[in-house]
C-alpha positions as CSV (number, residue, x, y, z in Angstrom):
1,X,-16.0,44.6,43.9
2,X,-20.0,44.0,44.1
3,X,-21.7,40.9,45.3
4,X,-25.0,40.8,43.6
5,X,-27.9,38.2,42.9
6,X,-27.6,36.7,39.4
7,X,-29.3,37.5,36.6
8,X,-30.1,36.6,33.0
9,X,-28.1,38.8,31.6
10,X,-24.8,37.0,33.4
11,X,-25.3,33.5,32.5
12,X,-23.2,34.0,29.5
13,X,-20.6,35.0,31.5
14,X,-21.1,32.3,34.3
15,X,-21.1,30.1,31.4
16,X,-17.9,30.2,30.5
17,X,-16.1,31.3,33.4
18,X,-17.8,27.9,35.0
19,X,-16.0,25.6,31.9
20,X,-12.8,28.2,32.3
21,X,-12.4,27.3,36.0
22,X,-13.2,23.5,35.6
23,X,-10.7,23.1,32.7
24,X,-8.3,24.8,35.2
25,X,-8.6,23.9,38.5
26,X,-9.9,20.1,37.5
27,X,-6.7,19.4,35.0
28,X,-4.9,16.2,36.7
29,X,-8.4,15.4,38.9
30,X,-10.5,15.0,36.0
31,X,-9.7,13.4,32.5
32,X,-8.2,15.3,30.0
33,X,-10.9,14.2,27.1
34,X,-13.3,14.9,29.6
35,X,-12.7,19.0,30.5
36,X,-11.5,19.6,27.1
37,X,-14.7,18.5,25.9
38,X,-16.8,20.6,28.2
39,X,-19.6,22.7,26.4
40,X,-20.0,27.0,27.3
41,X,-24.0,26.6,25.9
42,X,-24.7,23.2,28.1
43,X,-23.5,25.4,31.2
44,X,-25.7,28.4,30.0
45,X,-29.0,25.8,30.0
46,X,-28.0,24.9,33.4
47,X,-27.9,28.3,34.7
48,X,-30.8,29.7,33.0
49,X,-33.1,26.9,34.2
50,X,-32.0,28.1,37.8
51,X,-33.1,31.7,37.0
52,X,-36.1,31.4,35.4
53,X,-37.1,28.5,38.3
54,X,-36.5,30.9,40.8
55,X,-36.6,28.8,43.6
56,X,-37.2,30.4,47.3
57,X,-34.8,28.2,48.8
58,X,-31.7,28.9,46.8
59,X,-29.2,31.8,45.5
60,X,-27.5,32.4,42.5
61,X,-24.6,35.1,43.1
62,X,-22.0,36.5,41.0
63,X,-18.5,39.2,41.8
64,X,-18.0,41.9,39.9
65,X,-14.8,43.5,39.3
66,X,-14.1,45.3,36.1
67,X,-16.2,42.1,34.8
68,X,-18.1,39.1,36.2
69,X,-15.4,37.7,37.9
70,X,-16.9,34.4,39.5
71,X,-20.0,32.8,40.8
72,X,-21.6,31.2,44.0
73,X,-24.8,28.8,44.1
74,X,-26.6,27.5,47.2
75,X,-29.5,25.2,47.2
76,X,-30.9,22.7,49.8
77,X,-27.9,20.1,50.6
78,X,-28.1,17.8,47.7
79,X,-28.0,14.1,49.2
80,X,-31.1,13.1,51.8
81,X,-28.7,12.2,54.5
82,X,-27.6,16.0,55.1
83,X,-29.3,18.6,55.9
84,X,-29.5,22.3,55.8
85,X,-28.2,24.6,53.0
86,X,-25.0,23.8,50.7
87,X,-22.7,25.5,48.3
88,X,-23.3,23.8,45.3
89,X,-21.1,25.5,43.5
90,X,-18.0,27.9,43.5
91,X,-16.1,29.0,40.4
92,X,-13.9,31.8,39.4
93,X,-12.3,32.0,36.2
94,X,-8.2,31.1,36.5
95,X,-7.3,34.9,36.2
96,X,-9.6,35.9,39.2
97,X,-7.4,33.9,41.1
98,X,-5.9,34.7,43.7
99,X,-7.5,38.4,44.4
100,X,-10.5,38.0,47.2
101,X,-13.1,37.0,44.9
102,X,-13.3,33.7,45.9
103,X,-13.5,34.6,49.5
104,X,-15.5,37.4,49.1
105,X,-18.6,35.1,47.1
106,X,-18.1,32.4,49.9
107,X,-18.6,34.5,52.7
108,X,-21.6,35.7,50.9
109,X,-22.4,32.3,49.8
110,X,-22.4,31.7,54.0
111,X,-24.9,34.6,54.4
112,X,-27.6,34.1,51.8
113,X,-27.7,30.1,53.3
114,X,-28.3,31.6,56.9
115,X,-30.8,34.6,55.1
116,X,-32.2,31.8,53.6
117,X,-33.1,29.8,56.9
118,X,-30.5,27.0,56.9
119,X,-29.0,26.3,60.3
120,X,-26.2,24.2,59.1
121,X,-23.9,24.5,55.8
122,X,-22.0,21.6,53.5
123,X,-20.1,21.8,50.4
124,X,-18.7,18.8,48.4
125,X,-14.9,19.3,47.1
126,X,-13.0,17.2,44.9
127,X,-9.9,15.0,46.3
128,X,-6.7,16.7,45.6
129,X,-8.6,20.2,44.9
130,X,-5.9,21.8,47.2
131,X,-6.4,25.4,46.0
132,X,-10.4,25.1,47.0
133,X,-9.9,22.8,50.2
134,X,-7.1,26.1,51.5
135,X,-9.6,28.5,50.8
136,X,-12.6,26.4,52.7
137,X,-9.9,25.8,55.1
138,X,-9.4,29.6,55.8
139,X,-13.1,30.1,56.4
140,X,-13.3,27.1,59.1
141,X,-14.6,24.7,57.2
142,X,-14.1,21.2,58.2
143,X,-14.0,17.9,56.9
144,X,-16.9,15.9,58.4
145,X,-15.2,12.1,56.8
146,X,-17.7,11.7,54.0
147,X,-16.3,10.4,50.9
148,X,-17.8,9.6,47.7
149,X,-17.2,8.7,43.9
150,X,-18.2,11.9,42.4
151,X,-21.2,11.6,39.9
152,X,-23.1,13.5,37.6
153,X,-25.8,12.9,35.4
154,X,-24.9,9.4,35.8
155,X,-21.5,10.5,35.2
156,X,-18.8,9.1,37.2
157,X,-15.9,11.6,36.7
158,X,-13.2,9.2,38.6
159,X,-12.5,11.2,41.5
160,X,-13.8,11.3,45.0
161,X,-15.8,14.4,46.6
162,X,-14.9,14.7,49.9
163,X,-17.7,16.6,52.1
164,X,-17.2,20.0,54.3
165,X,-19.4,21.8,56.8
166,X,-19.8,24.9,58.5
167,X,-21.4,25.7,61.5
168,X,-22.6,29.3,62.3
């Protein structure tokens, strides 16, 4: 297993691991019409703007295992009421599962924030997202009592984000 910085060549596969793991992990949290009409190419956009912006306060990692096997993102924390660095996003295809991927890109997700200068470290998670919650859980995150409708785009998805942090 490698833990690398992104690059262009990998936001195909980021792509489409990225819908892969919201169609799976998000079925029951998020409407059905809703994941099923979730587009690979409007994911690819999305990560190749963050590549070519290269931004010197964020991180785009992937795992590799026989394959890109998942993918980390960390940015400045997204709302103006917290601060430091946050993992913006977290996905691993369904069948990467369960095989110290996902830990693996979050511990390295905790290090590039710190390498990066950020003293503290949030995360949003949906409500009822037990399998992520466990795995922030194990990694002594903690639930600071934030909770909000989760939006995107001017999207309301019609589920709550609840909001983790980490303290080094």
């Amino acid at each position: 297993m490698e833990i690398r910085p992104a690059t262009l060549d990998d936001v195909d596969a980021i792509a489409r691991n990225h819908v892969a793991s919201w169609q799976a992990g998000y079925r029951g949290l998020i409407a059905d019409e809703v994941l099923d009409g979730l587009v690979v190419a409007d994911r690819v956009d999305r990560w190749e703007k963050v590549l070519v912006d290269d931004a010197p306060d964020d991180a785009l990692l992937v795992v590799d295992g026989g394959g890109l096997r998942g993918h980390a993102y960390v940015a400045p924390a997204t709302r103006p009421y917290h601060e430091g660095g946050e993992l913006i996003s977290l996905y691993l295809p369904p069948d990467a599962w369960g095989h110290g991927y996902g830990r693996a890109l979050l511990t390295a997700a905790r290090e590039a924030m710190a390498g990066l200068g950020y003293e503290t470290f949030g995360l949003w998670v949906l409500d009822g997202n037990t399998r992520a919650q466990s795995l922030y859980l194990k990694d002594d995150w903690t639930f600071d009592g934030t909770r909000e409708p989760f939006v995107m785009n001017g999207f309301d998805y019609g589920v709550d984000e609840l909001h983790m942090r980490w303290t080094p």
